[in-house]
DSSP file (Angstrom, degrees, kcal/mol; ACC not computed):
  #  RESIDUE AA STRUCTURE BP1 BP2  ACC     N-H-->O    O-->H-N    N-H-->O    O-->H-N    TCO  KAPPA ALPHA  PHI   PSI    X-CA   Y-CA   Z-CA
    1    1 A X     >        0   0    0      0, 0.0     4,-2.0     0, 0.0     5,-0.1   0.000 360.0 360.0 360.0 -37.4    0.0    0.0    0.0
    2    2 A X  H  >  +     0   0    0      1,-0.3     4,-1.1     2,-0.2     5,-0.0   0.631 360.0  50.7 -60.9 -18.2    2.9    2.2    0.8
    3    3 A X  H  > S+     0   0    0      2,-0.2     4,-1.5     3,-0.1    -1,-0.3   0.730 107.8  54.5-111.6 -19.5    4.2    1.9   -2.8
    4    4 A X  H >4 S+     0   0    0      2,-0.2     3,-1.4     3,-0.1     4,-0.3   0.989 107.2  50.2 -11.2 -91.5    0.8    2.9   -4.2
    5    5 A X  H 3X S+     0   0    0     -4,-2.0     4,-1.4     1,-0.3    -2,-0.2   0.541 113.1  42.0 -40.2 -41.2    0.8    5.8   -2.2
    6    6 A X  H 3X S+     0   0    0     -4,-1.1     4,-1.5     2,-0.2     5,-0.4   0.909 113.6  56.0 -46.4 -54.4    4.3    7.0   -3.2
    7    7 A X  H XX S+     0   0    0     -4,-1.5     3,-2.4    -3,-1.4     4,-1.3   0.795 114.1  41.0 -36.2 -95.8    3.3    5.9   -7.1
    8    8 A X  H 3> S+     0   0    0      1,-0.3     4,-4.8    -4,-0.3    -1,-0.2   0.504 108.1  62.3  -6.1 -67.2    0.2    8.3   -6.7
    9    9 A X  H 3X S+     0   0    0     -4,-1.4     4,-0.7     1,-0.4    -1,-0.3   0.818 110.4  46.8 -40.9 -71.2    2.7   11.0   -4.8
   10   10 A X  H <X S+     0   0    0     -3,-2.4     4,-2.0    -4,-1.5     3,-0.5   0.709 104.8  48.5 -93.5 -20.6    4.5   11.1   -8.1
   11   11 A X  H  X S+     0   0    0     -4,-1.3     4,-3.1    -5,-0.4    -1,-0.3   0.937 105.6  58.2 -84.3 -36.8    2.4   11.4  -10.5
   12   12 A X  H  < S+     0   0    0     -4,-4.8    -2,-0.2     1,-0.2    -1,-0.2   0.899 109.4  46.7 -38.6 -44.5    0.7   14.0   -9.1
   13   13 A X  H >X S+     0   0    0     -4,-0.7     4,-1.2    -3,-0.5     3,-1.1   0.813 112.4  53.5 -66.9 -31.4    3.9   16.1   -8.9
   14   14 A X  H 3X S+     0   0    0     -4,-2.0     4,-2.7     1,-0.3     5,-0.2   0.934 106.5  45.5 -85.2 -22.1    4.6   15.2  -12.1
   15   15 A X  H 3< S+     0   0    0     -4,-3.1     4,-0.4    -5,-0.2    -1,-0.3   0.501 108.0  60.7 -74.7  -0.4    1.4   16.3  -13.6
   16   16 A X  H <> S+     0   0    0     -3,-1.1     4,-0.6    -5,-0.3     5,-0.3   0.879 104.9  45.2 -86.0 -45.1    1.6   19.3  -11.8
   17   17 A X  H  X S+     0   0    0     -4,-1.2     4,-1.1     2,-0.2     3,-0.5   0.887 111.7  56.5 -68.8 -48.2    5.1   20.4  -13.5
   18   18 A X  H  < S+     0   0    0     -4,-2.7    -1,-0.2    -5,-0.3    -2,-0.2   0.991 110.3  47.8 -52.6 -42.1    3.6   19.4  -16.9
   19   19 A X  H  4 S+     0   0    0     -4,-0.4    -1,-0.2    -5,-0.2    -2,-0.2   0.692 116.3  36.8 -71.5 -23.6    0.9   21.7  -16.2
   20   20 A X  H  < S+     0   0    0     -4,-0.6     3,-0.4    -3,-0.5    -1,-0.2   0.586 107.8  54.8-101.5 -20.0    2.5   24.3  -15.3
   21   21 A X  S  < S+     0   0    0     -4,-1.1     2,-0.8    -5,-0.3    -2,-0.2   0.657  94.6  82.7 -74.3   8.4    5.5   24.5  -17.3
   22   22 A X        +     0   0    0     -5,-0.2    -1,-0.3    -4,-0.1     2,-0.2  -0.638  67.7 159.9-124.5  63.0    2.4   24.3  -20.6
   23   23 A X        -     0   0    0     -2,-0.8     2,-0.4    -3,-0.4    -3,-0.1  -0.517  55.8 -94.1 -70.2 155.6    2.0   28.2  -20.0
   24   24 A X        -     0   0    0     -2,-0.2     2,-0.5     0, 0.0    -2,-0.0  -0.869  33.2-135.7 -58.0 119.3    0.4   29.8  -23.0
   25   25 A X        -     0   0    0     -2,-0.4    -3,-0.0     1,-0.2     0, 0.0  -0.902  14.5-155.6-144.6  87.0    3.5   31.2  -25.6
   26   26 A X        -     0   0    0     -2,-0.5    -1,-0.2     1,-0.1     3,-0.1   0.724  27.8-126.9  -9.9-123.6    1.9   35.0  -26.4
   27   27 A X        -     0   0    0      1,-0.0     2,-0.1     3,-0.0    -1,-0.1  -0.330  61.1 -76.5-129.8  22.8    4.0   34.8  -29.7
   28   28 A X  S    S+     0   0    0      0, 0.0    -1,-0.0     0, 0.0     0, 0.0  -0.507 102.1  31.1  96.6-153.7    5.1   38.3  -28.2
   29   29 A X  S    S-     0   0    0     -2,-0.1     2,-0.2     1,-0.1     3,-0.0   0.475  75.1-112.9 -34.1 157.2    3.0   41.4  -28.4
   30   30 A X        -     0   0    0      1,-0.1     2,-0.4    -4,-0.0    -1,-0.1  -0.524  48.2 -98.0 -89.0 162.0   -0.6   41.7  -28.4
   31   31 A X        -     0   0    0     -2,-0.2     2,-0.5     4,-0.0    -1,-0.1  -0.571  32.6-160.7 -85.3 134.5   -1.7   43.0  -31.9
   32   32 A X     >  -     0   0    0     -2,-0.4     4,-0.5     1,-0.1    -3,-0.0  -0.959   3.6-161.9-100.2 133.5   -2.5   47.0  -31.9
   33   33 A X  T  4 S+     0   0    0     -2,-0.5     5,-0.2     3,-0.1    -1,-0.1   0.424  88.9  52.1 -83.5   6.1   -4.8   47.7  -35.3
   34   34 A X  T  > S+     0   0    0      3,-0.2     4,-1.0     2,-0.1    -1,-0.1   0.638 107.1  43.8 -86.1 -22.4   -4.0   51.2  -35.2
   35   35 A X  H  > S+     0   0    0      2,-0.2     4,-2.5     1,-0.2     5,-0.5   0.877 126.3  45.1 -87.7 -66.6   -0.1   51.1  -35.0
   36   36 A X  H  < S+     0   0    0     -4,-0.5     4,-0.3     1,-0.2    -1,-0.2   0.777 116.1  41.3 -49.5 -31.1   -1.0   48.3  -37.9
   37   37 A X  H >> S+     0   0    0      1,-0.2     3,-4.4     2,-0.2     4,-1.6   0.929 114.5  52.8 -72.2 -63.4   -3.4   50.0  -39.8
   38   38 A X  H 3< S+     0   0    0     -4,-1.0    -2,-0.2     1,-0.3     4,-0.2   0.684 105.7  47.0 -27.7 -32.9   -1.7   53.0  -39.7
   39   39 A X  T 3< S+     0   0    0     -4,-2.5     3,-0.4     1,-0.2    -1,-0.3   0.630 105.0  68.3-105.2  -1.2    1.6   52.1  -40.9
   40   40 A X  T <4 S+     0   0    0     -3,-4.4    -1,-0.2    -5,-0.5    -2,-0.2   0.925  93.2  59.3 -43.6 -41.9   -0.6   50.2  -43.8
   41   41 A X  S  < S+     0   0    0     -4,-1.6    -1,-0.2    88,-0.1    -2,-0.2   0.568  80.6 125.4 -95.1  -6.5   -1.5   53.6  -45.1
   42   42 A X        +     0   0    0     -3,-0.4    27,-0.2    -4,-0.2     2,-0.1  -0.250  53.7  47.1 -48.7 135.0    2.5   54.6  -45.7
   43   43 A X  S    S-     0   0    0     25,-1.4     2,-1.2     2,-0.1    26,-0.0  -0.314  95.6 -41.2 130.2 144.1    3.0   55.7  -49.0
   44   44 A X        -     0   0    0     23,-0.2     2,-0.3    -2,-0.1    23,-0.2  -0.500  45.2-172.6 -62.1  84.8    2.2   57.6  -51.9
   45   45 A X  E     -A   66   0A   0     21,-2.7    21,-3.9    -2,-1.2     2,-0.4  -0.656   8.8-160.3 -97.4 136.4   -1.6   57.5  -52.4
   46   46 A X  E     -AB  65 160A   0    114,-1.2   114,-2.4    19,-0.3    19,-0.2  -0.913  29.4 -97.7-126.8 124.6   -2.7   59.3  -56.0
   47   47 A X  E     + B   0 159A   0     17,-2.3   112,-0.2    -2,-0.4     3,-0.1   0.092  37.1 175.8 -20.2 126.1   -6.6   60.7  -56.7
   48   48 A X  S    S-     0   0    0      1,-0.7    -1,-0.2   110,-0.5   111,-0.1   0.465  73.0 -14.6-106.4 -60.6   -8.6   58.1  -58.6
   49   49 A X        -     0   0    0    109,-0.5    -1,-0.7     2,-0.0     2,-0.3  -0.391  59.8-148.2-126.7-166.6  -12.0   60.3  -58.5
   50   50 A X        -     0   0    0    107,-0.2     2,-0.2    -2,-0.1   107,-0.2  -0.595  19.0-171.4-165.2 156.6  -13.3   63.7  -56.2
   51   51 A X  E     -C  156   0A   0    105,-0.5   105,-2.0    -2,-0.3     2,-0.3  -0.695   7.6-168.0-158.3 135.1  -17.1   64.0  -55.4
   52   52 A X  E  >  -CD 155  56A   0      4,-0.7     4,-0.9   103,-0.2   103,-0.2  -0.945  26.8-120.7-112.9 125.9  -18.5   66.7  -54.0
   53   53 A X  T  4 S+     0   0    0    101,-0.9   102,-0.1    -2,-0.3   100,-0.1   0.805 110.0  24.1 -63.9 -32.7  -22.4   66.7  -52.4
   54   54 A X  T  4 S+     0   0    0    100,-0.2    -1,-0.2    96,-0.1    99,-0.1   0.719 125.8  43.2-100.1 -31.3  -23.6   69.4  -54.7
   55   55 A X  T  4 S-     0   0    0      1,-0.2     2,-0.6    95,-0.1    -2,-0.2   0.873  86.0-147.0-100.5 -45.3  -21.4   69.4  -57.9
   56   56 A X  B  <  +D   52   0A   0     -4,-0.9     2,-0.9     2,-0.0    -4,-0.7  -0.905  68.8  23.2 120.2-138.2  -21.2   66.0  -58.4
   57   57 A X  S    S-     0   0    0     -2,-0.6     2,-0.7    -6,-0.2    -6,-0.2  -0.721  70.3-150.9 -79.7 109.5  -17.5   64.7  -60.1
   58   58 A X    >   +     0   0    0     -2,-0.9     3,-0.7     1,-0.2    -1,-0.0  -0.794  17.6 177.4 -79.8  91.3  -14.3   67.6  -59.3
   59   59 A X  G >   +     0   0    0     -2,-0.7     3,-0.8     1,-0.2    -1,-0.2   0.697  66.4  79.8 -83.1 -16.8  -12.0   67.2  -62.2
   60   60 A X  G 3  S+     0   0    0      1,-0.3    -1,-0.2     2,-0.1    -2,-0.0   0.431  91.6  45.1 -72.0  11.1  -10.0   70.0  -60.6
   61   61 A X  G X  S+     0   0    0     -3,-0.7     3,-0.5    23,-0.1    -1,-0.3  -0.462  70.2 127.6-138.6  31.8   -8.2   68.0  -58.1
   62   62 A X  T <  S+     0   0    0     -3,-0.8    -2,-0.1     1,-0.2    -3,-0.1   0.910  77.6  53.7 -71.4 -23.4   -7.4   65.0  -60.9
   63   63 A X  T 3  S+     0   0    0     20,-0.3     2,-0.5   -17,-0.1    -1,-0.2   0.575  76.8 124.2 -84.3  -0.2   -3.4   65.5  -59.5
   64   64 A X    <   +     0   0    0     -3,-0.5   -17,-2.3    19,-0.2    19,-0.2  -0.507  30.5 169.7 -93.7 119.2   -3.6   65.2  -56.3
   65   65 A X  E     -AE  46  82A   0     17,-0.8    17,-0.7    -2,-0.5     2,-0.3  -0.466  20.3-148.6-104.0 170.8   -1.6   62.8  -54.2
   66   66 A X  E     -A   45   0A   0    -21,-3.9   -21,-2.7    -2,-0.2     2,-0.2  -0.857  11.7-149.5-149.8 118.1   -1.2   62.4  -50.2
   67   67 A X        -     0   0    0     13,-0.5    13,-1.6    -2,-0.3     2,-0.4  -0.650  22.9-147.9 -73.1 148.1    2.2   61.1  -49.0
   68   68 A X  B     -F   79   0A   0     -2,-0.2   -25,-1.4    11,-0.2    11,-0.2  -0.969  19.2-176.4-128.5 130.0    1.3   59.2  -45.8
   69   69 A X        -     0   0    0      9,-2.6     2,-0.2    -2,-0.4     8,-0.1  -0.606   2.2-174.8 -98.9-174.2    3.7   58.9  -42.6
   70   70 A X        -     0   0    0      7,-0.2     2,-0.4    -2,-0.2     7,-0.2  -0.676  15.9-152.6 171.9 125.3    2.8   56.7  -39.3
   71   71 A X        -     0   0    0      5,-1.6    -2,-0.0    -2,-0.2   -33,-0.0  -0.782   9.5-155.4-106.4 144.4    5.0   56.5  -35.9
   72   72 A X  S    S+     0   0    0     -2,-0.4     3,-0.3     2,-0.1    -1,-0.1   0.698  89.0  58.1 -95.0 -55.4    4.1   53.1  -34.5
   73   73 A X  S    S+     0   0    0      1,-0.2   -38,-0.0     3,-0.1    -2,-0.0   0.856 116.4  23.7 -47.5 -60.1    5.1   54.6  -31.1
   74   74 A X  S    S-     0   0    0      2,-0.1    -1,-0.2   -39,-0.0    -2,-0.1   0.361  97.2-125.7-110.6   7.9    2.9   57.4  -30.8
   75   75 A X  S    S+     0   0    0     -3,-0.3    30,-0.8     1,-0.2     2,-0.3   0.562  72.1  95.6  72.1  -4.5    0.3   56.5  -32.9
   76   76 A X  E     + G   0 104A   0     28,-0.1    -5,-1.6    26,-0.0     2,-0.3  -0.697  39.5 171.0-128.1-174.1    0.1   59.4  -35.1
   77   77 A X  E     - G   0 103A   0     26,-2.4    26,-1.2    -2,-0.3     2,-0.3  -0.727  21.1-132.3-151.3-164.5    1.5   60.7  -38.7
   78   78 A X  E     - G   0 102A   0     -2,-0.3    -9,-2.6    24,-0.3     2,-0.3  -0.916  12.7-151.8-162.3 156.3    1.2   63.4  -41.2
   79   79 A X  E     -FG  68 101A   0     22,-1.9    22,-2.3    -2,-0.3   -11,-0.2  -0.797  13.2-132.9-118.4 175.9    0.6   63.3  -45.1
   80   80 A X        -     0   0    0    -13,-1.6   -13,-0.5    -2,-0.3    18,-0.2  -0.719  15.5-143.1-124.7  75.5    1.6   65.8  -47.6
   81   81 A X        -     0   0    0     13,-0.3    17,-2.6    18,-0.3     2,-0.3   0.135  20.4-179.6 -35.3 146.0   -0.6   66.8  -49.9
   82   82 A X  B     +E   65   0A   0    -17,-0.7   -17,-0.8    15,-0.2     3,-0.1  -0.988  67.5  34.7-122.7 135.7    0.5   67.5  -53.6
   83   83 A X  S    S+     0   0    0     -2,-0.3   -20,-0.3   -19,-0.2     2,-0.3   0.986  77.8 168.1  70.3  45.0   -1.6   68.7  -56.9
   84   84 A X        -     0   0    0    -21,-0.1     2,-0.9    -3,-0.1    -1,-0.2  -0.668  46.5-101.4 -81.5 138.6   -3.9   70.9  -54.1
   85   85 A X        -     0   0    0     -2,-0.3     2,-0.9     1,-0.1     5,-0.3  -0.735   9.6-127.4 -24.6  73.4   -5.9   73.2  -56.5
   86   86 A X  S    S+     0   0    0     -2,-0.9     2,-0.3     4,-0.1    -1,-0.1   0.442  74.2 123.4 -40.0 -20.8   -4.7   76.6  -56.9
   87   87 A X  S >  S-     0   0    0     -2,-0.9     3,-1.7     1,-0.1     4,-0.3  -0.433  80.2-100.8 -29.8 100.5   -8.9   77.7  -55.9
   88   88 A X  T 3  S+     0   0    0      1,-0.3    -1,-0.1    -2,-0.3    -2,-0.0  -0.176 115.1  21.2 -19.8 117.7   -9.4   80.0  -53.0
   89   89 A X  T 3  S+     0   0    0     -3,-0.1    -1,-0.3    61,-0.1     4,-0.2   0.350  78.2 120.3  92.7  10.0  -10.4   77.2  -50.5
   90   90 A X  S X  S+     0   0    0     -3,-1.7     3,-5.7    -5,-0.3     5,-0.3   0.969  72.7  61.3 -60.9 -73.5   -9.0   74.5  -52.1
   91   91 A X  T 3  S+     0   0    0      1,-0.3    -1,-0.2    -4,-0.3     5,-0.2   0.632  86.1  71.4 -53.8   8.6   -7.0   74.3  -48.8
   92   92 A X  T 3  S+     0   0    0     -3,-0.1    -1,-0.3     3,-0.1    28,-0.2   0.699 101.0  44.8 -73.7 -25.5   -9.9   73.7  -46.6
   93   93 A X  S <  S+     0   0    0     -3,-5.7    -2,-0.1    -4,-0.2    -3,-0.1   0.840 136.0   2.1 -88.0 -85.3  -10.4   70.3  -47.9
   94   94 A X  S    S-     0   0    0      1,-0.3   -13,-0.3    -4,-0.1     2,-0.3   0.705  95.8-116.8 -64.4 -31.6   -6.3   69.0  -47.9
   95   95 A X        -     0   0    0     -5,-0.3     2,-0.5   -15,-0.1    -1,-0.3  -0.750  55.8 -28.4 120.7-173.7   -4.4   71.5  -46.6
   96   96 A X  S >  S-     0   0    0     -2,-0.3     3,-4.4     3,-0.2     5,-0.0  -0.606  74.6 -93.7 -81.9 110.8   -1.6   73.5  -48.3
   97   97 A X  T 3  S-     0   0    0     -2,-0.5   -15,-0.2     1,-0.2   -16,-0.1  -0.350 108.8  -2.5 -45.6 141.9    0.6   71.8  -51.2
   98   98 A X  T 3  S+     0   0    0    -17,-2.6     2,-0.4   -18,-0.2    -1,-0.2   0.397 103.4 112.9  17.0  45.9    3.4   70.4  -49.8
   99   99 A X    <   -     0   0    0     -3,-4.4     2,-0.3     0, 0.0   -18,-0.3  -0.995  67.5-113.8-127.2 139.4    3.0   71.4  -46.1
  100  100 A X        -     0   0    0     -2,-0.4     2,-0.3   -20,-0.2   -20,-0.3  -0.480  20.6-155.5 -17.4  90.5    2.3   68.5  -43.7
  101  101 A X  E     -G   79   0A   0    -22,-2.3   -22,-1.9    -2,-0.3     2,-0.5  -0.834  19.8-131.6 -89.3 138.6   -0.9   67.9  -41.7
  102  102 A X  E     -G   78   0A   0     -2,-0.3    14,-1.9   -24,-0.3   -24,-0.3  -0.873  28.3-171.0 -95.5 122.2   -0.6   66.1  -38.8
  103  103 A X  E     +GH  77 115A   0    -26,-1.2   -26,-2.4    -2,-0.5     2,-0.3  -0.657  10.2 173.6-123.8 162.8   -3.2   63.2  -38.4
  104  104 A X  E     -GH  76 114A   0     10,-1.9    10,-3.4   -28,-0.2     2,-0.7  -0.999  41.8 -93.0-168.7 147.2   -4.2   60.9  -35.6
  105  105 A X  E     - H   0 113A   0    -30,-0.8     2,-0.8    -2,-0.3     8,-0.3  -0.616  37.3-132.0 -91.1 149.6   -6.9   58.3  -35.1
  106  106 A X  S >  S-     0   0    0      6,-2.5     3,-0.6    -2,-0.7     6,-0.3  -0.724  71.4 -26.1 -92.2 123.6   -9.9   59.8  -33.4
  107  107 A X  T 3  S-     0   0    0     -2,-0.8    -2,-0.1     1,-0.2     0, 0.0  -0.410 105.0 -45.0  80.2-118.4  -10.7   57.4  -30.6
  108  108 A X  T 3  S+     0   0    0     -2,-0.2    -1,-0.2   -74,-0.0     2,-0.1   0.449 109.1  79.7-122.7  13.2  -10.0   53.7  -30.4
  109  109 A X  S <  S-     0   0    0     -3,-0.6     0, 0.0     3,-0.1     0, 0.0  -0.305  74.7-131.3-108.5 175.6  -11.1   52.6  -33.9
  110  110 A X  S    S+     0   0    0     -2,-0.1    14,-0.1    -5,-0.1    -3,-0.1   0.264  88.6  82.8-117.7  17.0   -9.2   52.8  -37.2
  111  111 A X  S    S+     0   0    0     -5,-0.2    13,-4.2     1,-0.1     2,-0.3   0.797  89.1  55.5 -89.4 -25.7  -12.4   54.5  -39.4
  112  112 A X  E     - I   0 123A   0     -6,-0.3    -6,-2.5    11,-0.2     2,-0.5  -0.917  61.1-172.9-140.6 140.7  -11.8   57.8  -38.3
  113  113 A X  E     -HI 105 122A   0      9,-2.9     9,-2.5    -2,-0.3     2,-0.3  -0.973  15.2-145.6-150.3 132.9   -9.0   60.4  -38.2
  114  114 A X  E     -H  104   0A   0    -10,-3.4   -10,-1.9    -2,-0.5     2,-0.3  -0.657  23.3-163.2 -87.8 129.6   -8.2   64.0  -36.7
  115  115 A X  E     -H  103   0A   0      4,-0.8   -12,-0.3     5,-0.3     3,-0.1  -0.813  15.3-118.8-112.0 161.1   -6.1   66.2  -38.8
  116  116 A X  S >  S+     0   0    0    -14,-1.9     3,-1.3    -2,-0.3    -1,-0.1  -0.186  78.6  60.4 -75.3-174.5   -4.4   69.0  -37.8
  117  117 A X  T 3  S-     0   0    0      1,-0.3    -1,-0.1    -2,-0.0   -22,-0.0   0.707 120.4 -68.1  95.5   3.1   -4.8   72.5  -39.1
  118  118 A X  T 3  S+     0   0    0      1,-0.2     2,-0.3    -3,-0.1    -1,-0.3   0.634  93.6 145.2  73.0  -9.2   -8.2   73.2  -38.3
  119  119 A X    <   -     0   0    0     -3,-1.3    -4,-0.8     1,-0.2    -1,-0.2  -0.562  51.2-101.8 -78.8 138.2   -9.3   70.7  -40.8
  120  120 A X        -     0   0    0     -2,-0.3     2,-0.5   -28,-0.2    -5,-0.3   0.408  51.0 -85.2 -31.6 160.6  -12.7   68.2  -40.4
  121  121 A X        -     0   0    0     -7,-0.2    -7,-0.3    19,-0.1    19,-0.2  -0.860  39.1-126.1-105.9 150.4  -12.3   64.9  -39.4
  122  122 A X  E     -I  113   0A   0     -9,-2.5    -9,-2.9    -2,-0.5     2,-0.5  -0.471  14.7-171.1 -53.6  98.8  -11.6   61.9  -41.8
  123  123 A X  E     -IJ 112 138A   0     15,-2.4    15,-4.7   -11,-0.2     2,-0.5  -0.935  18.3-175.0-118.7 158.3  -13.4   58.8  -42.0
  124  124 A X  E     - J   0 137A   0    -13,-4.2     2,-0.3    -2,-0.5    13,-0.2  -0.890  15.8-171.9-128.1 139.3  -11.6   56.4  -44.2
  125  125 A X  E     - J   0 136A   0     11,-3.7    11,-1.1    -2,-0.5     2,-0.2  -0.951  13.1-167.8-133.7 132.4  -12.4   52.6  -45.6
  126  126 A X  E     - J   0 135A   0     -2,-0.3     9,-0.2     9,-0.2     3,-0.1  -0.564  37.8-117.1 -92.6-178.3   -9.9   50.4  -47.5
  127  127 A X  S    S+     0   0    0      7,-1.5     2,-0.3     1,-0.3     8,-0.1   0.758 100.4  10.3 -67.1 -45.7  -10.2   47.4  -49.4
  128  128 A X        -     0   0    0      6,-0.3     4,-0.3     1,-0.1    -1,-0.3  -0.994  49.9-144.4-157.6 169.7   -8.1   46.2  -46.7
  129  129 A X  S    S+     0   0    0     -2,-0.3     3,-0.2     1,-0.2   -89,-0.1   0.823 101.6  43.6 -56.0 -47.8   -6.3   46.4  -43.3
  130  130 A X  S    S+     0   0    0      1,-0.2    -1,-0.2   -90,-0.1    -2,-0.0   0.882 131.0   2.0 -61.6 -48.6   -3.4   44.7  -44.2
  131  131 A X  S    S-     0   0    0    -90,-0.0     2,-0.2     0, 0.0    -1,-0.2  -0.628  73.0-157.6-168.2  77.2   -2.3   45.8  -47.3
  132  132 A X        +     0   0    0     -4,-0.3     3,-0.1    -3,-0.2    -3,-0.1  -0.396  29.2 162.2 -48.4 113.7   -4.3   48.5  -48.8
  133  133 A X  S    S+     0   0    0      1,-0.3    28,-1.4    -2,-0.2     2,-0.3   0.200  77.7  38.7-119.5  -0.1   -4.3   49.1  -52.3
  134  134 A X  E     + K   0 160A   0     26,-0.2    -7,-1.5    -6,-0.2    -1,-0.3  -0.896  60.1 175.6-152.7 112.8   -7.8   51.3  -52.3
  135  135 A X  E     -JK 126 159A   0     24,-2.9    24,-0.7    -2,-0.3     2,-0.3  -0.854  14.3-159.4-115.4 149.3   -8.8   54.0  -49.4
  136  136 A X  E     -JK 125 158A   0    -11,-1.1   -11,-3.7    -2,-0.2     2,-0.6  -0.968  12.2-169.6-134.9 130.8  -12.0   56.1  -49.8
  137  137 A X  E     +JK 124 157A   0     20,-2.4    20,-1.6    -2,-0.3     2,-0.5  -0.877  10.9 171.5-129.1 110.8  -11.6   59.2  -47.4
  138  138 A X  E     +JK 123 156A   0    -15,-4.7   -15,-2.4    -2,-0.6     2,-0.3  -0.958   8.5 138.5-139.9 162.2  -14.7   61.1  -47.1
  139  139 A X        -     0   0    0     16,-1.2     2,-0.2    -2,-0.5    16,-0.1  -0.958  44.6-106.5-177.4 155.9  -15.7   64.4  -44.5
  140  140 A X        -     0   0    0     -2,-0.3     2,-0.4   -19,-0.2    14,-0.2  -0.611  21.2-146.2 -93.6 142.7  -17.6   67.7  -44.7
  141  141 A X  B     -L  153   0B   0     12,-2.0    12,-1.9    10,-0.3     2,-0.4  -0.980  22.5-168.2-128.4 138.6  -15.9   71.3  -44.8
  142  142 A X        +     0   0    0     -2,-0.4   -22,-0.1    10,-0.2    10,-0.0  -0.908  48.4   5.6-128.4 152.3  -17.8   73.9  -43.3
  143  143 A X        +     0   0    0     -2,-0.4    -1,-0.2     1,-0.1     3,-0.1   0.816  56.5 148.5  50.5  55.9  -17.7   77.8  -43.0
  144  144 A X        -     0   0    0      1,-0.3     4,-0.2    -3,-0.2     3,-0.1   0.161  64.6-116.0-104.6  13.0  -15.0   78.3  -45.4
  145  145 A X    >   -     0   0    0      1,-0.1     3,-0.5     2,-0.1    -1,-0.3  -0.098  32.2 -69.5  58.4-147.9  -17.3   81.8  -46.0
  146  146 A X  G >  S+     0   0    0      1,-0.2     3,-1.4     2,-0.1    -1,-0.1   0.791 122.0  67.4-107.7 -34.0  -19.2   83.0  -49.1
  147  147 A X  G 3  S+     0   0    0      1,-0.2    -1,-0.2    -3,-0.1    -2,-0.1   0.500 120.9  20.5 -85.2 -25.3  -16.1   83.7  -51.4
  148  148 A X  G X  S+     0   0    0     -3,-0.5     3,-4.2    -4,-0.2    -1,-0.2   0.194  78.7 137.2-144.5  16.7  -15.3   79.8  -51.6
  149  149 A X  T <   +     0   0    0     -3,-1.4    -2,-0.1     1,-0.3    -3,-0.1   0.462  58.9  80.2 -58.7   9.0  -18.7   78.5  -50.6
  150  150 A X  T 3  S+     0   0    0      1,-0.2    -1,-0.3    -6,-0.1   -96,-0.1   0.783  87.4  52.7 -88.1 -14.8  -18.1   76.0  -53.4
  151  151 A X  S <  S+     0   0    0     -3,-4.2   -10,-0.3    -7,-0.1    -1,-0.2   0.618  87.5 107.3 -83.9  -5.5  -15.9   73.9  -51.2
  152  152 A X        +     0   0    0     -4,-0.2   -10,-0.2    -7,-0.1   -99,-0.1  -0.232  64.9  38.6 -47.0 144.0  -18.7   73.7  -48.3
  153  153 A X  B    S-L  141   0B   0    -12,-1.9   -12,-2.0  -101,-0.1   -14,-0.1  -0.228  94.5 -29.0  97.2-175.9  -20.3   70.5  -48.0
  154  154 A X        -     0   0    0    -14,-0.2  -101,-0.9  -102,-0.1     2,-0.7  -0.027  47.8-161.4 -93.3-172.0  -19.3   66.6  -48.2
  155  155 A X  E     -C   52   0A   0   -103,-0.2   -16,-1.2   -16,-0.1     2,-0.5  -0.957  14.1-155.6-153.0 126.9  -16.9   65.2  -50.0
  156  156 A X  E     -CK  51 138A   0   -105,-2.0  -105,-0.5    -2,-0.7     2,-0.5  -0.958  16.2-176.0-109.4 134.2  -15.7   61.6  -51.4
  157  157 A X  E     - K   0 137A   0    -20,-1.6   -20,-2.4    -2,-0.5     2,-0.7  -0.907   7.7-169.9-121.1  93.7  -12.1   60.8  -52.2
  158  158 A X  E     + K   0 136A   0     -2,-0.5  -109,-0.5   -22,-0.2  -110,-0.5  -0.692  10.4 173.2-107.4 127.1  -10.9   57.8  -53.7
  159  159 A X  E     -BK  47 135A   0    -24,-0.7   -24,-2.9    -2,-0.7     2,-0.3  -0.672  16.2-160.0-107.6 150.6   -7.2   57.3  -53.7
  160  160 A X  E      BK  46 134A   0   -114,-2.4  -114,-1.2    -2,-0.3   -26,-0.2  -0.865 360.0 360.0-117.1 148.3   -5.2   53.9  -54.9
  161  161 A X              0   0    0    -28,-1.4  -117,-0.1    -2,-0.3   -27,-0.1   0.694 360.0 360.0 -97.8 360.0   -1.1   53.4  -53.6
């Protein structure tokens, strides 16, 4: 009986070290989808189309590209608009040809993004998360005052990298 109870004794310890030593292996960090989306969007994204809510198709922005950065670390970036319209108020919608707006994702989602600059916010859909080949960026600009009231209102953007 006594060498039962010792049999027993050990297999109990030993199934206790199997059990513990059979942690779950993270495979290291937990996955962020911002830091991941974000640094999807790197790159030189070029105008396919402009829509506007009231005019309809904006052939006057047919150049326009947005270089995209994205710090992994801090969660934010900036693009650089190119091929802005020369319009009074063109730079309500993108910003200023080849000056930097600083962007950030507005809360805890990847749909929506805060620019700097005093410009609206962004909401964006690709094709995909991973590896984006198609973003459509659409947002309202408002009070841009009577002299340039043709940029008022919403806007669809679709750019391809």
């Amino acid at each position: 009986m006594k060498k039962i109870t010792q049999l027993l004794t050990a297999l109990v310890f030993c199934s206790l070290i199997v059990f513990v030593s059979c942690k779950k292996d993270s495979g290291g960090e937990d996955p962020d989808p911002q830091a991941d989306f974000g640094a999807a969007l790197v790159g030189s994204w070029t105008l396919q189309s402009a829509t506007h809510s009231s005019d309809g198709d904006r052939t006057e922005w047919s150049g326009l590209t947005l270089n995209w950065t994205f710090d992994t670390e801090t969660k934010t970036g900036t693009y650089t608009p190119s091929g802005v319209p020369d319009n009074a108020g063109a730079a309500d919608v993108f910003g200023e040809n080849g000056t930097s707006v600083t962007w950030s994702f507005a809360g805890e989602g990847t749909s929506s993004i805060e620019r700097g600059g005093g410009l609206s916010n962004v909401t964006i859909v690709t094709d995909s998360e991973e590896n984006p080949t198609s973003a459509t960026l659409t947002f309202d600009v408002t009070g841009s005052g009577s002299r340039v009231a043709g940029f008022d209102g919403s806007w669809t953007f679709v750019f391809s990298l």
